[in-house]
Structures are given as C-alpha cells and as structure tokens.
C-alpha positions in Angstrom: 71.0 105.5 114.5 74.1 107.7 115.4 76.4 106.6 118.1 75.1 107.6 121.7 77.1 110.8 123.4 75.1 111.4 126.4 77.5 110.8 129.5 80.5 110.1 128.0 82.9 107.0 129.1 86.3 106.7 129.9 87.9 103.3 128.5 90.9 102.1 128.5 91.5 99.8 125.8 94.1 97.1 126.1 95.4 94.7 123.1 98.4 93.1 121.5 98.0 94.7 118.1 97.0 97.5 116.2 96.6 98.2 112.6 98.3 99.6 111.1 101.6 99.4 113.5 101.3 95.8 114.2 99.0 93.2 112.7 99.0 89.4 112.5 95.0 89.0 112.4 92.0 90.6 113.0 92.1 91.6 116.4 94.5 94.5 115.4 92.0 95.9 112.9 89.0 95.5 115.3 91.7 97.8 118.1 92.0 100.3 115.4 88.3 100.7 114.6 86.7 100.4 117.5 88.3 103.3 119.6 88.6 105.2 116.4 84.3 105.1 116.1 84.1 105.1 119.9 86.3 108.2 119.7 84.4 109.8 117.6 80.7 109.2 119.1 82.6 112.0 121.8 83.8 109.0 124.8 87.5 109.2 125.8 89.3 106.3 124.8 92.9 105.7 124.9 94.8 102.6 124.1 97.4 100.1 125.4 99.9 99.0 123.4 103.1 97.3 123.7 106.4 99.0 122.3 107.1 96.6 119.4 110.8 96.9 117.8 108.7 97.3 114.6 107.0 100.1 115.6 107.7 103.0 113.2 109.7 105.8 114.7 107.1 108.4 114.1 104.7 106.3 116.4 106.4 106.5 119.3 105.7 109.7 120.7 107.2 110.6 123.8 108.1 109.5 127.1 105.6 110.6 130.1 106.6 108.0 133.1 108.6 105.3 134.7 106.4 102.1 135.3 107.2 99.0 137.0 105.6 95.3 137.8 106.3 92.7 140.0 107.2 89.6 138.9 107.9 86.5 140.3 111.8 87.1 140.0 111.4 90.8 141.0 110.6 94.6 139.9 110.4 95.1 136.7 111.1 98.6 134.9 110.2 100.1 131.9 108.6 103.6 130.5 105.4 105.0 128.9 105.4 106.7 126.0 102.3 108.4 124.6 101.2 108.5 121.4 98.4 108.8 118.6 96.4 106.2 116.7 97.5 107.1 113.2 95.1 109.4 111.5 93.7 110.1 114.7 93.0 112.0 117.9 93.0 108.9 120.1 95.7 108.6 122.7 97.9 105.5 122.2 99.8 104.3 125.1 103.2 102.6 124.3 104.7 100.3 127.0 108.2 100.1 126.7 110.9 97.4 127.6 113.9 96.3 125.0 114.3 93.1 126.0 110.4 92.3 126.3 109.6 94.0 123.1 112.3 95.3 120.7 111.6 92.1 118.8 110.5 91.4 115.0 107.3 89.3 115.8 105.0 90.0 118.6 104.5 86.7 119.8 107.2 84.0 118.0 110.4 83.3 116.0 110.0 80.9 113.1 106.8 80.2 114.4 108.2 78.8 117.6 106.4 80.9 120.9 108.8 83.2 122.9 109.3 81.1 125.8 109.0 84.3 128.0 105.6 85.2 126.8 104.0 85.3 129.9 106.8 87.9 131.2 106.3 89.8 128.3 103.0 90.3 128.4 102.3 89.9 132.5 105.4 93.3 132.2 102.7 94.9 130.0 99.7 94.8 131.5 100.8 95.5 134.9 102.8 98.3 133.7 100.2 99.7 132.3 98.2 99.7 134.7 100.9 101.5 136.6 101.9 104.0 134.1 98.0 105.0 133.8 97.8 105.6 137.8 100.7 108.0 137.6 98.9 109.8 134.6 96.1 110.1 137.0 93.2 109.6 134.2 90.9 107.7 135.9 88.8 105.0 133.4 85.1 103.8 134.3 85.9 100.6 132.3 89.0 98.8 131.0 88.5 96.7 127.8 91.0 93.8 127.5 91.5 91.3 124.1 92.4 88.0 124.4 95.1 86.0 126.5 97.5 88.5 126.4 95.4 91.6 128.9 93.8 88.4 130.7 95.5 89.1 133.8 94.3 92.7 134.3 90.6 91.6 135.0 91.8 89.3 138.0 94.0 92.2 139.3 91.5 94.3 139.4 89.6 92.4 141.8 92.1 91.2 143.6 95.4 91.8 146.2 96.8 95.4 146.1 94.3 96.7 143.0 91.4 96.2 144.8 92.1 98.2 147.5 93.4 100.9 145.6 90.8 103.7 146.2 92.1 104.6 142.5 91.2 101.5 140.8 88.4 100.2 143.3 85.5 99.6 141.6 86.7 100.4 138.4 84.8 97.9 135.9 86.4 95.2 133.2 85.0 94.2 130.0 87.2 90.9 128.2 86.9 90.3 124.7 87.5 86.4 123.3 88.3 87.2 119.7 89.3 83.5 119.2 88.9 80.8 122.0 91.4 78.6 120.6 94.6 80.7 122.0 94.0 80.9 125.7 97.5 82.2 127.3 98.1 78.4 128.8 101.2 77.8 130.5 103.3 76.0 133.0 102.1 75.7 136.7 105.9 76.6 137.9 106.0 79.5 135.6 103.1 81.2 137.6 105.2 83.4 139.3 105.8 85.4 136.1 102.1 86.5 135.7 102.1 88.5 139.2 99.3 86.9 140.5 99.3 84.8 143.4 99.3 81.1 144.4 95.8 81.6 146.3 94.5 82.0 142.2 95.8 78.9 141.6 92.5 76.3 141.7 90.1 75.3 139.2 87.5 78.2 140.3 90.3 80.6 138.7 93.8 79.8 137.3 94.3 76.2 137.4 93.2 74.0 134.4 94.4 70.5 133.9 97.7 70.9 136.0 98.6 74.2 134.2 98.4 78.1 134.0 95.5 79.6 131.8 95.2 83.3 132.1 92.1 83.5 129.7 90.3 81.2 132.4 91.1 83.6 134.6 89.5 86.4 133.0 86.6 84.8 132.3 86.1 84.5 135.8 87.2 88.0 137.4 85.8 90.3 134.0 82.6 91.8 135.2 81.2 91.5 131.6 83.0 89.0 128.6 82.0 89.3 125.3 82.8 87.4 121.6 82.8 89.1 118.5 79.3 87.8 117.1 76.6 86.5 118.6 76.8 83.0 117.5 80.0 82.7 118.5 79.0 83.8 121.9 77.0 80.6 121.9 79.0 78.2 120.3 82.2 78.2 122.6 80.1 77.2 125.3 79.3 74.1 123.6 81.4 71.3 123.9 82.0 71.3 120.0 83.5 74.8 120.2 84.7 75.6 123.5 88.4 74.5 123.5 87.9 72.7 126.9 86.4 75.8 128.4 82.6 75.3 127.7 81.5 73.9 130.9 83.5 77.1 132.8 81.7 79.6 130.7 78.7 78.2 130.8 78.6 79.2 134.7 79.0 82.8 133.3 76.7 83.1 130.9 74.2 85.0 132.2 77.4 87.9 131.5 78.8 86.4 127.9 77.2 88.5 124.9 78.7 88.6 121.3 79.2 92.0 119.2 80.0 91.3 115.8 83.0 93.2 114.1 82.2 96.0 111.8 84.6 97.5 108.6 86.4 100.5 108.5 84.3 102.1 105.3 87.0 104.3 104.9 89.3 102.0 104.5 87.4 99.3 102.8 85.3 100.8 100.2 85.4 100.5 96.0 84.3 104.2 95.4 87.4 105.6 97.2 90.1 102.2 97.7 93.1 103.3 96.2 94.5 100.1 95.9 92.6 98.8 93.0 92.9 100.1 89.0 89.2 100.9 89.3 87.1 102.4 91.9 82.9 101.5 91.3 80.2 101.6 93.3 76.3 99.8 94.1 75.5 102.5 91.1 77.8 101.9 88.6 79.6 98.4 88.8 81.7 99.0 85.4 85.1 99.5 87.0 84.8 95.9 88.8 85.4 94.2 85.3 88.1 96.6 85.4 89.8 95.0 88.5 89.2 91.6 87.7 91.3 91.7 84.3 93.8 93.7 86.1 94.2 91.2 88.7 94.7 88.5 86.3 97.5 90.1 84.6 99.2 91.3 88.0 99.1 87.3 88.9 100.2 85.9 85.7 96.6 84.1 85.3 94.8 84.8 81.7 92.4 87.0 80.7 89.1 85.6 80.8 85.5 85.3 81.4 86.1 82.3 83.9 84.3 82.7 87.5 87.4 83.8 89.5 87.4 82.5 93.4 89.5 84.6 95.8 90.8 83.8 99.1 93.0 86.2 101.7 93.5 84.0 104.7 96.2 82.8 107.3 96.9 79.2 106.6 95.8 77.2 109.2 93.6 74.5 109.7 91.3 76.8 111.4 90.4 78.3 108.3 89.3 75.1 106.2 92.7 75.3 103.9 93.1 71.1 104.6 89.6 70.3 103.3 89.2 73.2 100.8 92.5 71.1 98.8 90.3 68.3 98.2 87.6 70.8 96.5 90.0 72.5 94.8 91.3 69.4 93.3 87.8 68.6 91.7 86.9 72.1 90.9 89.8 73.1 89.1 88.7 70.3 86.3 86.1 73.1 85.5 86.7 76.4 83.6 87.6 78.7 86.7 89.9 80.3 88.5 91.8 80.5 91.7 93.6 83.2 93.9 94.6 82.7 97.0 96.9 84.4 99.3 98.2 84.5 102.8 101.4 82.8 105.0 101.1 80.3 107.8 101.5 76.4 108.4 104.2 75.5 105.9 102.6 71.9 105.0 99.5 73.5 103.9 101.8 76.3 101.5 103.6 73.3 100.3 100.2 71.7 99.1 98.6 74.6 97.6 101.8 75.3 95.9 101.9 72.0 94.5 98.5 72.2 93.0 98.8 75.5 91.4 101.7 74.0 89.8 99.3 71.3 88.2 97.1 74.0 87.4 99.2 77.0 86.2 96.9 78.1 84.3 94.0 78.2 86.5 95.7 79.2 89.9 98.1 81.4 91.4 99.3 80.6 95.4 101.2 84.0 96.7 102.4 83.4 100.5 102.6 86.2 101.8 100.8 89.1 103.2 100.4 92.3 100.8 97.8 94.6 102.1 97.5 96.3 98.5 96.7 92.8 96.7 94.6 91.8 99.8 92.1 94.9 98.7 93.0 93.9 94.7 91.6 90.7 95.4 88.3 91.2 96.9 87.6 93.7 93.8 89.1 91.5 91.5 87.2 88.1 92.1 83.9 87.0 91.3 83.7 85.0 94.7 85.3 84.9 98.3 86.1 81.6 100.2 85.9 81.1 103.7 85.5 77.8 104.5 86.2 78.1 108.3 86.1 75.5 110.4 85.4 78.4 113.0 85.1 82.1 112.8 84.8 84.0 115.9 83.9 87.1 113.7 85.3 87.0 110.3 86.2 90.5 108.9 87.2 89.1 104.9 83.2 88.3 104.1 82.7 91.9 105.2 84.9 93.3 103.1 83.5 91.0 100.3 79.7 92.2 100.4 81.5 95.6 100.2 83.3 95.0 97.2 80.2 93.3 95.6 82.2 90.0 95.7 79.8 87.0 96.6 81.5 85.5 100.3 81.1 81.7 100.1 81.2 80.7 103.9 80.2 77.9 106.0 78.2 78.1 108.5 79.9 78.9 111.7 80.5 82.0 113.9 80.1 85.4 112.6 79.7 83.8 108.7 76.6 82.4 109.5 75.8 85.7 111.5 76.4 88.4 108.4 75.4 86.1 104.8 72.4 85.3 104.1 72.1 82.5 101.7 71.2 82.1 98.4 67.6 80.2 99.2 64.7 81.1 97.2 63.1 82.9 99.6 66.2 85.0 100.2 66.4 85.9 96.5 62.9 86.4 96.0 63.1 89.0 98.8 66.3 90.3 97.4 68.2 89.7 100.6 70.8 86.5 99.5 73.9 88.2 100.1 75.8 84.9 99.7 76.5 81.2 99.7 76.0 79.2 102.8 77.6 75.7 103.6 77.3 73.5 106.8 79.3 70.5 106.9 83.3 70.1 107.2 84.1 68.3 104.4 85.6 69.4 100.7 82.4 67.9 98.9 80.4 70.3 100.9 83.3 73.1 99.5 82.5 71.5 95.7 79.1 71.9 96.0 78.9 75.6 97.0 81.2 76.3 94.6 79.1 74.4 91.7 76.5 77.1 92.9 78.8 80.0 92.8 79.4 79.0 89.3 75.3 78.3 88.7 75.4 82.0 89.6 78.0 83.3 87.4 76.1 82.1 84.5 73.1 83.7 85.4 73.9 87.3 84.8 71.2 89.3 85.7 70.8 87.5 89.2 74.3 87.9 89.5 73.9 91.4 89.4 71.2 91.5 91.9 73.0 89.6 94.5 76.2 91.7 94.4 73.6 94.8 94.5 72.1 92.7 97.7 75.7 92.1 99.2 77.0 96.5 98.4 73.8 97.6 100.5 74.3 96.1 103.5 75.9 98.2 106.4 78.1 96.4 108.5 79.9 99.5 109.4 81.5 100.0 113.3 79.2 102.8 114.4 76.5 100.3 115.1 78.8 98.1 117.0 80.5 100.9 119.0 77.0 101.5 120.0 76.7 97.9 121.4 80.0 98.2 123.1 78.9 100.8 124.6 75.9 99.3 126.0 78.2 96.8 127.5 80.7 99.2 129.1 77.4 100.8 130.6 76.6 97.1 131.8 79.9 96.3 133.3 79.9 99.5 135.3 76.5 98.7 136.8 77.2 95.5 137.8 78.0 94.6 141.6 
C-alpha cells in the first residue's frame, strides 16, 4: 500500500536528535526516517533541531530570524538557522544558542546531566516555536519526542499560545520513545520551563513534590503515541509505567503505539557498503563471507562456531546484568561472542573481564562504530536482545534484514516484530526468531541452547533466515500510521 497523498499535512517535527548529525539512540534514527518517508508520500514536514556544537559545518545552513523565550530569569535570545536533512529535501530547523548548545554531548558530561537541562531545552522549544511564527508556515500538527519537546503540547493549550489566532487550534501529537526518561526536575526550578505556577498540581506538572514535563504532555497532547503497540499497553501497567501508569491510563482512550520501521536504504545486505560482502534472500553466499571477515577484523578465529552478536548501549535496560550470568555458562560451549556498544562502566568492566577469560571465544569493543555496527549484524549467526524493556527496538529489525536470527525476550516492540521459533511457526514458515519471557540468565541459556539447536540444523537454518529477509518492516507503512494519527489529532476537540 503506498503512502496516502490526498490532502497533504503540514507537521512540524520536534526532537533532540537526528541521525546522522546527532545520535545517542534510536530516537535520532526514527527523526531521520520518519520525515524523510513522510516527505516523500508529498506532506510538508520540517524539523526542529537544536544547534549542537557537534553539528558539522555544512549542516548549518543559514540564519533566517531572531527568536526569543521567556524564562523564569528573563528573555532569552538566540537565532534560527535553516537547513536540510542530509540527503534530503526536508527542511531542518536549527535553534541556536552557544551557551545552551555549543557543547560535546547533548544531554551530559561524563555521564553526569547538565544541570541546566531544563533551560536548555525549555530555550528550544519555545524558540522554536517563535522562530516558526516569524517564518509564517503555519503547521496543522506539531509532532514532539520525548521529555525534551514536552513543554510545547501544554503551551499550546495554554496562556499566550492559545490565544494566538496563529497557533489556536493548531493540533499536537507526543511520542514516548522510552518512558523511563521523563524530563523530572526540581519544583523551584519551574520557572525555567516558561510555564506557569497555575500548571503546577497533580492534574498537570506536579508529581511527587517535583517537576515532570513528560506528565505534562501527556496531559495537554491531543493525541500520544509509543513506538509499538505493546508498548502502548504496557506502560500503563504498573510493571512498566515508571510511576506514570495510573495517569495514562485516564488517557487512554488517545494512547496508540506505531512501531519503528528501517531505513532499507540504509540497512540492507544487497547494497550496505559497510560489509566485505553484499547478498541477498536469493543468494546468501556472501554472508559466510562476512562472518569470517568479522572474525578476523575482531581478533576471534576462524570457524564454523555459532557466532552471537550484540550492538547495544550498556544499561541495565537492555538485559547486559543478567545476560553475564548466560554468558558465563554458554561460553563453556563451542561459540562465539561479539558484543559492542558504551555505557554504564560497571557493566564494561564485567564484560571485559569475561572476554578476558574467554579470549578465544569473545571480543568486548566499547564503543560506538557505525561501520562495525552494520559488520556485525551480517557477520553473526544470531542477535541478542535481552531487554528488560523495549519501547520499539530498531537492532532485531535490522537483524531479520540481514538474515541474522534476533534472539529477544518478550517485551515491547520484540515481542511485536519476531515470531518464534514454535512448530507451528515453522511449519507455516513464519518463525522469524527466538522468543524468551522471563528476566533471568537461565531463560538467556536456554534460548541460546536453541539458537545453537538451530545452527546445527542447516537446512532449517536456511529457511528461517529466508523467513526473517522477507519480512517488510520498512517506514512507508508506519508513515502511513502516523499519518492517520496527525489526521486524528487535528479532528479532535
């Protein structure tokens, strides 16, 4: 089904990061993607962006206006530049302030949080919505990501916006791409976030004594969304809603989930040029190809062992803790292990203490490489992703792409793209992958002693990976659903 065009939107599309000019997770890929399909379905999308210090030169286009905010300790100034998505026609609006922004991280130093976060990012979206006023382009909806746009759904319907016959009744769509970092702060620091005392109480602002601007949101947006559908359900479960379940339970007659797509044209093993080999779901030749080649580029030998991959940010988030304890048995076995990624530096200090018991067997590399990232989902046999939670997941995407079996537990978006390897699933030929439930590193052991089960078994080997390469998980079907949203957020009230 191609992407509706029939009475095209305008959206404004506000985040915190954008591949491939600033990226920490997956948020900045989805902000790349998604206006780049929405873009090309024939809607006018432009993006928000703020003017990192790590911004290339060549990104920065020029200057078009003066913008301002108020803040709690006055008028703030900065300027607009405009821009392009790279590779793109889509406008990309960069709001610009040295002191907020020139800055080598977007949100921390040494993993420590700016302490003027909510300035920083209060300045942005205020100033953005200024700067977009004076360029006089009108949107029907604005589409804000996470914590750090929170604040532009409750100005919108509130104070000085709302009577703005230019931004009157324009509509807001919020996207929770992961629950667990809510823009919480200080009650005193209020001030800072230009909104006003009357927002402060538990039907808004307030929560336990502080500040949470994602609370806010999810009471001002006209429409929230998750990034899958499961996801959608599970924060508003006690289990998965971060403290917030009972509050977005009394909107969830307006909470849907979308799941992620991939970029094909970035993520694809006929035309990656990251990897020694390229293949395809008709000739899967070149992935032996990759896999020795990835062995030798990480020092591990050349064999016929099942080789486990794993791209992630370490964090507990993402199962690392309990996947140790599975490693630890596993590893006994004839396999090996690949994993890569930066974060918590107790968890790098254990997984580099048990690759050093296992040289042979496993390699730990901490630190991000987008080239080895795309090396190792061709390379490997299997993909881990053991999440404790996964609002979406984009890595188990990329994985049934690459025809590398995901190995996920059931949470989130996992559960919502991999089908497991039942019988009835393989008799159908739809197992895509392998499906765990509980938290734990024997559950881990166990779905790896299948993944290995599977290696030896050739020919249904084959037909899984086959399985995994056909599906389509690719963003034209989810701009379509986002659209269908924006539609619904308009029409509402």
């Amino acid at each position: 089904m191609s992407p509706e065009v029939e009475h095209p939107l305008k959206v404004l599309f506000v985040t915190a990061e954008v591949a491939p000019l600033v990226k920490t997770g997956g948020l900045a890929d989805v902000s790349y993607a998604l206006p780049k399909a929405l873009k090309e379905a024939g809607h006018d999308v432009r993006v928000g962006l703020p003017l990192y210090g790590t911004l290339p030169d060549e990104s920065r286009g020029e200057h078009r206006c003066i913008v301002s905010a108020d803040l709690g300790h006055g008028r703030v100034t900065g300027g607009l530049r405009e821009s392009k998505l790279p590779g793109t026609e889509v406008p990309l609006y960069l709001i610009e302030h040295k002191a907020y922004f020139d800055r080598m991280h977007p949100y921390h130093h040494q993993n420590i949080e700016y302490a003027d976060n909510l300035s920083r990012f209060s300045f942005f979206s205020l100033a953005l919505l200024d700067g977009i006023r004076q360029l006089d382009w009108r949107p029907d909806v604005v589409h804000c990501n996470d914590w750090h746009s929170a604040g532009i759904p409750i100005h919108l319907k509130m104070h000085r916006f709302a009577s703005d016959p230019f931004w009157a009744g324009v509509a807001s769509v919020f996207t929770i791409h992961n629950l667990a970092y809510q823009g919480r702060f200080r009650s005193w620091q209020l001030p800072e976030s230009g909104l006003g005392l009357d927002l402060f109480h538990p039907g808004c602002l307030e929560y336990y004594g502080d500040l949470n601007l994602m609370k806010g949101a999810i009471a001002f947006a006209s429409q929230i969304n998750t990034v899958s559908p499961r996801y959608a359900k599970e924060i508003q479960t006690p289990a998965y809603g971060e403290g917030l379940d009972g509050f977005l339970r009394t909107r969830s007659r307006d909470i849907s989930g979308i799941l992620n797509g991939v970029d094909y044209t970035e993520w694809h093993p006929a035309t990656d040029v990251h990897i020694p080999a390229n293949y395809s779901v008709d000739d899967l030749s070149g992935k032996a190809v990759c896999k020795r080649a990835l062995q030798e580029e990480c020092g591990l030998p050349v064999s016929d062992a099942p080789l486990f991959g794993m791209v992630s940010r370490f964090d507990r988030q993402k199962g690392l803790d309990f996947q140790i304890d599975a490693l630890e048995r596993m590893l006994l076995q004839d396999i090996q292990v690949i994993v890569q990624g930066a974060g918590a530096p107790d968890l790098e200090q254990q997984y580099e203490a048990i690759a050093e018991r296992f040289p042979s067997k496993m390699r730990s590399i901490f630190r991000y490489d987008a080239g080895l990232a795309h090396r190792i989902e061709a390379g490997a046999d299997f993909f881990l992703m053991p999440s404790r939670f996964e609002p979406s997941g984009l890595s188990q995407l990329y994985s049934l792409a690459y025809g590398t079996v995901p190995i996920v537990r059931k949470t989130g978006g996992l559960a919502d793209s991999i089908r497991d390897l039942t019988r009835t699933n393989l008799n159908r030929n739809r197992a895509t992958g392998i499906v765990f439930e509980p938290i734990s590193g024997d559950a881990l052991a166990n779905a790896m002693d299948r993944a290995i089960r599977l290696y030896h078994e050739p020919a249904l080997l084959h037909q899984v990976r086959l399985n995994a390469m056909r599906e389509d998980f690719s963003w034209e079907h989810s701009a379509n659903e986002y659209l269908r949203l924006y539609r619904k957020a308009i029409a509402r009230p």
